[in-house]
C-alpha positions in Angstrom: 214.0 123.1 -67.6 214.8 122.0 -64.2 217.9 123.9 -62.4 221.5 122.4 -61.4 220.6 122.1 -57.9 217.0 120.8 -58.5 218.7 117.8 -61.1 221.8 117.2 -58.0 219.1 117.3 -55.2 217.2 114.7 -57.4 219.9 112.6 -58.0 220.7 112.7 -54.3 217.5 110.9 -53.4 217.3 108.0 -56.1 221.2 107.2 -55.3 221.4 104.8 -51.8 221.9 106.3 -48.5 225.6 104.4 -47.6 226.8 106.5 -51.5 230.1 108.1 -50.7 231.5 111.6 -51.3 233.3 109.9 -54.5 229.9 108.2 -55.2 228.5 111.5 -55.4 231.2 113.1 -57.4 231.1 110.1 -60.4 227.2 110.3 -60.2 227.5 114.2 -60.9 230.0 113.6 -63.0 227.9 111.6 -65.3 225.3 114.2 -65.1 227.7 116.9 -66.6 228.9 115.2 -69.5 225.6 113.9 -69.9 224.1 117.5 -70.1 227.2 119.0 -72.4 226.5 116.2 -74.2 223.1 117.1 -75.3 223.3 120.5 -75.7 226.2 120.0 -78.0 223.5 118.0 -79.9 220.9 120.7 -80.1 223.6 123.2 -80.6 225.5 121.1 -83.6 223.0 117.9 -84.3 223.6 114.3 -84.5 224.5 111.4 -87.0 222.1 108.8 -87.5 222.4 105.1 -86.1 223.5 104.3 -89.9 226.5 106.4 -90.3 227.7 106.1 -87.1 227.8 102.2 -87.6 229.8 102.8 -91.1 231.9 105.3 -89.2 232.7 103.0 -86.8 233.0 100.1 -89.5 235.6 101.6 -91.0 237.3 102.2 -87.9 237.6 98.7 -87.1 238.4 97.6 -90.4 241.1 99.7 -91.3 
């Protein structure tokens, strides 16, 4: 597993050169919630594509 900095300083490089301060800050941003995101998956697991669609069918429908 790659460390914070090494994931930022490659983020850094694929994001253009004019990318401002609050450029940076969404793109890490994204990259936080992204990473909580997956751990909390690992940590608690996921629904399928099925249930989530029923979850969100009912949702919509109610």
């Amino acid at each position: 597993m790659s460390t914070a900095k090494a994931e930022v300083a490659a983020m850094l490089a694929a994001i253009p050169e004019n990318s401002t301060l609050e450029d940076i800050r969404y793109h890490i941003d994204v990259m936080e919630r992204i990473t909580r995101s997956l751990e909390r998956v690992r940590r608690e697991g996921a629904i399928s594509d099925d249930a989530a669609m029923k979850r969100l069918d009912k949702w919509l429908t109610d």
